[in-house]
C-alpha positions as CSV (number, residue, x, y, z in Angstrom):
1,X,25.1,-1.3,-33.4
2,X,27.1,-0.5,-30.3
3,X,23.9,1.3,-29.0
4,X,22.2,-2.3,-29.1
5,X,24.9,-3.5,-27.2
6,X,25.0,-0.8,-24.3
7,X,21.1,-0.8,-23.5
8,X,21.0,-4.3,-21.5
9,X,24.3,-3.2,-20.0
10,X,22.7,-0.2,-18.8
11,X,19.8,-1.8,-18.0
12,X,21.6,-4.5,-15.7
13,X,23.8,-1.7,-14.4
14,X,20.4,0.3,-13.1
15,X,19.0,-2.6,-12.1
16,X,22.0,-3.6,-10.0
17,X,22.0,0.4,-8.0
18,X,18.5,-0.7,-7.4
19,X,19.1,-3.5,-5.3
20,X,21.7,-2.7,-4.0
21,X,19.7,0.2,-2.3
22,X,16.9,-1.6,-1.5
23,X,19.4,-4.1,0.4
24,X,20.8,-1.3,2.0
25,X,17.4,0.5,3.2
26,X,16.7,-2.4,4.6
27,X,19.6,-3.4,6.4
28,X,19.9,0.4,7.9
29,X,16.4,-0.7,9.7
30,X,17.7,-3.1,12.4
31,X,21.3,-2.5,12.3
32,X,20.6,1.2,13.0
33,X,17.5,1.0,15.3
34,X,19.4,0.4,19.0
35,X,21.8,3.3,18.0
36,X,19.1,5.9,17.3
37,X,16.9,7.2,19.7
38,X,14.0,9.3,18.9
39,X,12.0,11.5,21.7
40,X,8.9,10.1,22.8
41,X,7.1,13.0,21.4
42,X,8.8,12.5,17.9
43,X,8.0,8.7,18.5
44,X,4.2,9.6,18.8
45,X,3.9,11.8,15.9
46,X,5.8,9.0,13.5
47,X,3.1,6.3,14.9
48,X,0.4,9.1,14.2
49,X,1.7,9.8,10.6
50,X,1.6,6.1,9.6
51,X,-2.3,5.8,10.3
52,X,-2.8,8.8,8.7
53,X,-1.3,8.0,5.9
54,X,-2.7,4.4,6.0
55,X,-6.0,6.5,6.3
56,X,-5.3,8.2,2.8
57,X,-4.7,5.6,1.0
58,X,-7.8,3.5,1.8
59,X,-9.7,6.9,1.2
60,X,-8.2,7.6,-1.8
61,X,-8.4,3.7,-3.6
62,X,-11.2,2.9,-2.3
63,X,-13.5,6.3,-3.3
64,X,-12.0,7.3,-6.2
65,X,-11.2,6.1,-10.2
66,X,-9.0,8.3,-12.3
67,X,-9.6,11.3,-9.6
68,X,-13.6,10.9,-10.1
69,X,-15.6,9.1,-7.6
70,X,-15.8,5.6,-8.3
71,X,-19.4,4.8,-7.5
72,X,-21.2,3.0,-4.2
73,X,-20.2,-0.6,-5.1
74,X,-15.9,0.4,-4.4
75,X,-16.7,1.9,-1.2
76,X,-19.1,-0.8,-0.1
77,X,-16.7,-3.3,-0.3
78,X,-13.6,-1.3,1.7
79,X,-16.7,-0.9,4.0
80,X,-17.2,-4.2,4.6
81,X,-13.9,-5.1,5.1
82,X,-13.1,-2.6,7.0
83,X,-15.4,-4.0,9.6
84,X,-14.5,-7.3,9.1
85,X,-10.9,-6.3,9.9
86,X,-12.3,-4.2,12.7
87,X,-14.0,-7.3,13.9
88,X,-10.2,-9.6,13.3
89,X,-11.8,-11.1,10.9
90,X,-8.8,-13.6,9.3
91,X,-7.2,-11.8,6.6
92,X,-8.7,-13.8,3.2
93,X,-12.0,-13.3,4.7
94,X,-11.7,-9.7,5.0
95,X,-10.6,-9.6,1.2
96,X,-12.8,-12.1,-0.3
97,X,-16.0,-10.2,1.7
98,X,-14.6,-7.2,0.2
99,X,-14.5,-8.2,-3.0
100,X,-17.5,-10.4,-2.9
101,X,-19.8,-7.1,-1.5
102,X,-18.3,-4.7,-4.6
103,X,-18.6,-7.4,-7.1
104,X,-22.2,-8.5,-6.0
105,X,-23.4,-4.8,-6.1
106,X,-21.7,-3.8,-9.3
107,X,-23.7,-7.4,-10.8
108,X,-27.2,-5.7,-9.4
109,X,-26.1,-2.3,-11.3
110,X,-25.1,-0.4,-8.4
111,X,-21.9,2.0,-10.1
């Protein structure tokens, strides 16, 4: 019975250490940034690391399922609203369009 009793104390414990973190994380982001300085260079290579892993994840969802290509309709749509974006297209366009093109093809049988 006591092992009843100690599972939502454990789980209010973890989930305690997990805010607590995440408050912390980000906290350390302002307070912290006018006391570090980073090298330009080491600057340009952080900015270049975020597109390209920006880049990886739109490659990734939007070409695969499950590790297996997901068809033409998935890619459509993150093709369309990639350019839509591109274009600064307002945000719930850019989604609905995206969505819209995918759904549309997948209706006509397109995988």
């Amino acid at each position: 019975m006591t092992d009843m009793m100690a599972a939502p104390a454990l789980l209010m414990g973890a989930i305690a250490v997990l805010a607590v973190g995440t408050f912390a994380f980000r906290f350390a982001g302002p307070a912290l940034r006018s006391k570090i300085t980073f090298p330009p260079r080491a600057t340009r290579l952080l900015e270049t690391a975020s597109v390209v892993l920006l880049a990886a994840l739109v490659v990734t969802s939007g070409l695969t399922e499950g590790g297996v290509f997901a068809g033409i309709a998935r890619p459509a749509g993150v093709l369309v609203g990639g350019v839509l974006a591109w274009r600064k297209a307002p945000f719930a366009v850019v989604i609905l369009a995206a969505a819209a093109t995918a759904a549309v093809l997948r209706l006509l049988g397109v995988p």
